[in-house]
NUPA-524065 format. One record per atom (N, C-alpha, C): residue in one letter; y, z, x. Coordinates in steps of 0.1 Angstrom, whole numbers, plus 2048, in hexadecimal, padded with zeros to 3 digits. Layout:
BEGIN
AYZX;...
***
This chain:
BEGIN
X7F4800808;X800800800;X80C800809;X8167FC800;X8257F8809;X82D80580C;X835808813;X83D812814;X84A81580C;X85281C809;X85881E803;X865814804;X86A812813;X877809811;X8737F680E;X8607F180E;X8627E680C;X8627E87FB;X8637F07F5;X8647EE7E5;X8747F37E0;X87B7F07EC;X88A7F77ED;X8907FF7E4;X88880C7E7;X8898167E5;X8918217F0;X8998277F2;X8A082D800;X894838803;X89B83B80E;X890848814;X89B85480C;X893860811;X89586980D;X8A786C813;X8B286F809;X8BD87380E;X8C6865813;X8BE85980E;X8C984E810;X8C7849805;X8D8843800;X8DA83E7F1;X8D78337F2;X8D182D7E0;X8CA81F7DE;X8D28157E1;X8D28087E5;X8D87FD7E7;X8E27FB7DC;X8F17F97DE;X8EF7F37CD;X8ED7E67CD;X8E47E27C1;X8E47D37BF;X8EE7CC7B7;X8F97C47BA;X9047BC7B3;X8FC7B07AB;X9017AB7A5;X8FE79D79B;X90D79679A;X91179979A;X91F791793;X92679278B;X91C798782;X921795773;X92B7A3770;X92E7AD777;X9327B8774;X9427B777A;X9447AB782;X9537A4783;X95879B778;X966796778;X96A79076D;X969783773;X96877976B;X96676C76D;X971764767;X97575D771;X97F75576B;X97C74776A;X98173D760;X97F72F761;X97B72876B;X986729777;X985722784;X97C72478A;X97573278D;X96A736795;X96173178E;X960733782;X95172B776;X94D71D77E;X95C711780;X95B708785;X958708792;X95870E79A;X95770E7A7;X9497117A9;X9497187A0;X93271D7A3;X92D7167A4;X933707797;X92A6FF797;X9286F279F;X9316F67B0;X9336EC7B8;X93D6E07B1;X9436E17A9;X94F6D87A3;X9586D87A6;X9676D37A9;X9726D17AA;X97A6D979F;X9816E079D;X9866E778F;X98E6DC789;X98D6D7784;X9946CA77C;X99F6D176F;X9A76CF76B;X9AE6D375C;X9A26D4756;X9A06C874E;X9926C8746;X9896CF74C;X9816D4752;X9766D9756;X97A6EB755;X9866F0759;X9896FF75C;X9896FF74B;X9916F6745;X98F6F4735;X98770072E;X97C6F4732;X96B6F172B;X96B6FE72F;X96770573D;X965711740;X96971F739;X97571E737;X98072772F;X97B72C723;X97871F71C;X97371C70E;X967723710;X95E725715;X94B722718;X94F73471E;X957737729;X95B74772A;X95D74E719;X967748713;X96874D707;X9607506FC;X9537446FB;X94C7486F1;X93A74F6F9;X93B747706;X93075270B;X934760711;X93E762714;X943771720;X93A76A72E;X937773737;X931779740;X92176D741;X91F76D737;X91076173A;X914753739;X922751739;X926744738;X92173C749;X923745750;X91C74475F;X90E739761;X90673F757;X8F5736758;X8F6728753;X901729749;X903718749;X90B713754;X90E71475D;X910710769;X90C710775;X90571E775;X8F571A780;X8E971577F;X8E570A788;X8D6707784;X8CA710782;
***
């Protein structure tokens, strides 16, 4: 069996890693478009804006493969 730090777990008396996602920052249009390796176009930060507004925060997955 594995030891405790490859199931990343800390040892005794050192705190857990934290793990980030992303999602717990605010997201704006422009970065939406930039995830998706695109150019921020008018039209495109648009679409994004719109697509932030009615998804929130998981508007993201439509923009990553």
């Amino acid at each position: 069996m594995g030891n405790r730090e490859e199931y990343g777990q800390p040892r005794r008396g050192q705190r857990a890693p934290e793990i980030r996602t992303g999602s717990e920052q605010p997201i704006d249009p422009e970065d939406l478009v930039l995830v998706s390796g695109r150019d921020p176009t008018p039209e495109r930060i648009e679409r994004a804006r719109r697509l932030l507004e009615e998804k929130g925060a998981a508007a993201i997955e439509v923009y990553l493969p």
